[in-house]
C-alpha positions in Angstrom: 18.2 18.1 -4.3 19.5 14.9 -6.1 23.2 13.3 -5.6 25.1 11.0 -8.0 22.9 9.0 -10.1 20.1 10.3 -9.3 19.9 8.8 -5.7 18.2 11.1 -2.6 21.1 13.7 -1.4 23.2 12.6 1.4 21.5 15.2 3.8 17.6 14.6 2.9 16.5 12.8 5.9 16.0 9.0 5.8 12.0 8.6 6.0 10.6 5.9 8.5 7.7 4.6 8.2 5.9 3.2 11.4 2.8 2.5 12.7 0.6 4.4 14.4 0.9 2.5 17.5 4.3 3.6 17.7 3.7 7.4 17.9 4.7 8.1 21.1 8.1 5.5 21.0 9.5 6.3 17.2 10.4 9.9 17.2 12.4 9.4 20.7 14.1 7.0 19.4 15.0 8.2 16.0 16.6 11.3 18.2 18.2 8.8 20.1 19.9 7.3 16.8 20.7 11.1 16.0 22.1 12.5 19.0 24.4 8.8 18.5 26.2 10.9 15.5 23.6 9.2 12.8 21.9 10.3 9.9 18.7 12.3 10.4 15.1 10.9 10.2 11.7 11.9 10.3 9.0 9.5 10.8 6.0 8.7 8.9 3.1 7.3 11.1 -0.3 5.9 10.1 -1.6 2.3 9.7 0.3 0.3 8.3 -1.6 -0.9 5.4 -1.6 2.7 4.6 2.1 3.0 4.7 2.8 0.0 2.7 0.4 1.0 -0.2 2.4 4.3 -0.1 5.4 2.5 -0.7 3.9 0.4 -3.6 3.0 3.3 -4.9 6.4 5.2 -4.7 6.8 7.3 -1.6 10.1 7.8 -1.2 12.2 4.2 -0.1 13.7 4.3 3.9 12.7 1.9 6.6 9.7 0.4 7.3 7.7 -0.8 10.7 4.7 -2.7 10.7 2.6 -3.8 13.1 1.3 -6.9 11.2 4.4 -8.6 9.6 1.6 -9.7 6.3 2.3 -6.2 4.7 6.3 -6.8 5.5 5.1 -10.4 3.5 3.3 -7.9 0.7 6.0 -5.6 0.2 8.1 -8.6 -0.5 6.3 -10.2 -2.6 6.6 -7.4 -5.0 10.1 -6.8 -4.5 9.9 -3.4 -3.3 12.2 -4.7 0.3 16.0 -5.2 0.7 17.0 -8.9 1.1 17.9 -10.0 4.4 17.2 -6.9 6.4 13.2 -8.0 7.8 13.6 -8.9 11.4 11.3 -8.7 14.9 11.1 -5.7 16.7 8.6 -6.2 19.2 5.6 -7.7 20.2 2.2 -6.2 21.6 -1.5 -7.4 23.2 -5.0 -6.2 22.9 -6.7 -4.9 25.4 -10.0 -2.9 26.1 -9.9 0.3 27.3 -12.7 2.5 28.3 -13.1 6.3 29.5 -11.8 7.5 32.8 -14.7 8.7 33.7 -16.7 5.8 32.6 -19.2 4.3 35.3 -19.1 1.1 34.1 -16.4 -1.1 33.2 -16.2 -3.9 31.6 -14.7 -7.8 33.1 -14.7 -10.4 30.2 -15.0 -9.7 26.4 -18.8 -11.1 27.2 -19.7 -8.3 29.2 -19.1 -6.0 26.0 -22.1 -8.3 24.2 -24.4 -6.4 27.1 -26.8 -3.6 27.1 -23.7 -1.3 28.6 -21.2 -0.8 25.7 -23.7 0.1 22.8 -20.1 1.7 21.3 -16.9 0.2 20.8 -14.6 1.6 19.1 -11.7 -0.5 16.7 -9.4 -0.2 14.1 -10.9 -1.1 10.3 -10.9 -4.7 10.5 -10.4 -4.5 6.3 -7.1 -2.2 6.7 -5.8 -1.9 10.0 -4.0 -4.4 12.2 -5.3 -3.3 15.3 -8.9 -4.2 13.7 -8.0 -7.7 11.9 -6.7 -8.8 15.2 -9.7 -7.9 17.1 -12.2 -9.6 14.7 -10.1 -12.5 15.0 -10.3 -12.3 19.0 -13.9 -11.9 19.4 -14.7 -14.2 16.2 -13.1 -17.2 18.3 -15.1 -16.0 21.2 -18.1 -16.4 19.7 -18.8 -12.5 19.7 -18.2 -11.0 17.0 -21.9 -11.3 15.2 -23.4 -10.2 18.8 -20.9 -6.9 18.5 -20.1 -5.8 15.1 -23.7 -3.3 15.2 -21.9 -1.4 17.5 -18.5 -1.1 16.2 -17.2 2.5 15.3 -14.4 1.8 12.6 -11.6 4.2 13.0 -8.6 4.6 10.4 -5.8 3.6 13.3 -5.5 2.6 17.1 -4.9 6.1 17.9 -8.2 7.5 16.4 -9.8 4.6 18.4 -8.1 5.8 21.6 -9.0 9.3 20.9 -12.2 8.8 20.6 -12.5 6.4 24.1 -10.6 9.3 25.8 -13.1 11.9 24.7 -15.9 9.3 26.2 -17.4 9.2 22.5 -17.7 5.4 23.0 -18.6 3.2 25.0 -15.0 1.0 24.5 -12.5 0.4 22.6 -9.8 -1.8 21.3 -6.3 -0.7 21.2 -2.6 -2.1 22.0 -1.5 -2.7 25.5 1.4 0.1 24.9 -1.7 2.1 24.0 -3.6 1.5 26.9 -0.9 3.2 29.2 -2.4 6.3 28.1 -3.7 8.1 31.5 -6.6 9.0 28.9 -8.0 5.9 28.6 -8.9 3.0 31.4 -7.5 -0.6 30.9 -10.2 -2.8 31.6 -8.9 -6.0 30.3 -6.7 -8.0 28.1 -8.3 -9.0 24.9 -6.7 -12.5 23.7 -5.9 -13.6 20.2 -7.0 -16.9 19.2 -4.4 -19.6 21.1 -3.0 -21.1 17.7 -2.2 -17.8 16.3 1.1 -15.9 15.9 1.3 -13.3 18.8 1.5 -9.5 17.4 4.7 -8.5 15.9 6.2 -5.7 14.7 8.8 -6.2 12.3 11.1 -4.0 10.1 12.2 -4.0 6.7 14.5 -2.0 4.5 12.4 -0.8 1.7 14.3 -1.5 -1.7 15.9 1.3 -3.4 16.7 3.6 0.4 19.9 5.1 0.7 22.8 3.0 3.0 22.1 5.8 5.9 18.4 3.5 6.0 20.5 0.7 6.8 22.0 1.5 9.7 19.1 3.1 10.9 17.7 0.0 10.5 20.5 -1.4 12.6 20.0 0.9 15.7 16.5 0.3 15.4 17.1 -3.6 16.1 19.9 -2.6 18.7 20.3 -2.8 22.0 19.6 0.7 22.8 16.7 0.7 20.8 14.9 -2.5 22.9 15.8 -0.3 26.2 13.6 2.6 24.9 11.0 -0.5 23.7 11.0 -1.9 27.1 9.9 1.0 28.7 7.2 2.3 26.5 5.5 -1.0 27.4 6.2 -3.3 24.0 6.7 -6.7 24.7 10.2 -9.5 23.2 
C-alpha cells in the first residue's frame, strides 16, 4: 500500500535493521518506543555486513544498527544514509565462552593454542564483525596462524553461541552481552589490539526512510533506550 508520491504508507511499519548481537535487546526496545505512543517497528536481525548489502541493494530504507561502524562508513560512502543522523549507541568486548558442561576451560587466549580446544567457533572473519575483531585479537597475540585449523566459521555471533551451547565446539568467540547467556560459560575476556577503536555500535538513518525512522531513531539514542542498554550488558 503506497501513500503520496509513492513514499511507504504511514501504517507499514518502519524496518530496523540490527545486528545479530542485539537479538535479545532490539525487539524490547522497539516495544518500548511503541507502547511510548510511536510508530510501529519490526526488526531485521543478521550480521551486519549482511544488512548493509541489503540496503545497497534496496531493501526497504528505515534505521540501521551496526555492530562495526565501517559498514555505517560504507553505506555513506554511497549515499544511501541521512546526513547528520549516525551517532554511538553502545560499545561491547570479546570474550570466550565455552559449554556448561565443558571439563575444561580455558585461562589466557594461549591456552586455546593447546591440544584442549581442537574447535572454536567465530564469526566469518571476511563478513562478520564479531569475526574481523577476533582475527584482529589473536593476530596481535601472536595466535592466530597456531588457531585458524580449528576455527568453525559461522554466519553471526549467535550461530557461534549456538553451536558452543550445544557443546559442538570446543569454544567460541562471541560479545560480552552474548556471553550472559546461561547457555554458554564465560571463560575470559578476549582483548582487541590496544591502539584500536573499542567495539561500537552506531546507528544511521538509511536515506530515503519515512520521518516515523527518525524519531525512532531518536528514542533509540534516548535516555530510555541506554536504560534498557545498560541492563542487557552493553557497555557507553
Amino acid at each position: 500500500m503506497l501513500g503520496a508520491c509513492g513514499d511507504p504508507a504511514s501504517d507499514d511499519p518502519v524496518r530496523v535493521y540490527a545486528a545479530a548481537s542485539l537479538t535479545d535487546v532490539v525487539q524490547t526496545l522497539l516495544d518500548d518506543h511503541a507502547a511510548a505512543g510511536g510508530a510501529r517497528a519490526v526488526a531485521v536481525v543478521g550480521a551486519t555486513s549482511t544488512l548493509a548489502r541489503q540496503l545497497e541493494a534496496g531493501a526497504r530504507p528505515g534505521v540501521f544498527i551496526a555492530a562495526d561502524p565501517t559498514w555505517v562508513a560504507y553505506l555513506e560512502e554511497r549515499g544511501l544514509t541521512e546526513p547528520g543522523t549516525r551517532r554511538t549507541l553502545a560499545t561491547n568486548r570479546l570474550v570466550v565462552v565455552v559449554p556448561p558442561v565443558a571439563g575444561d576451560v580455558p585461562s589466557s587466549p594461549q591456552s586455546l593454542a593447546g591440544p584442549l580446544f581442537r574447535r572454536i567457533a567465530v564469526g566469518d572473519p571476511e563478513h562478520v564483525p564479531a569475526g574481523r575483531y577476533t582475527r584482529r585479537a589473536l593476530e596481535r597475540l601472536g595466535l592466530w596462524e597456531k588457531v585458524v585449523s580449528r576455527l568453525v566459521v559461522c554466519a553471526d555471533v549467535r550461530a557461534v553461541r549456538a553451536l558452543v551451547a550445544r557443546a559442538e565446539v570446543d569454544a567460541g568467540v562471541v560479545y560480552a552481552t552474548d556471553a550472559r547467556s546461561p547457555g554458554v560459560l564465560a571463560a575470559f575476556d578476549l582483548p582487541l589490539p590496544a591502539d584500536d577503536p573499542p567495539i561500537r555500535y552506531e546507528l544511521v538513518v538509511a536515506k530515503g526512510a519515512p520521518p516515523s525512522a527518525a524519531t525512532l531513531a531518536d528514542f533509540l539514542a534516548g535516555p530510555a533506550a541506554r536504560a534498557v542498554l545498560d541492563e542487557a550488558g552493553f557497555e557507553r
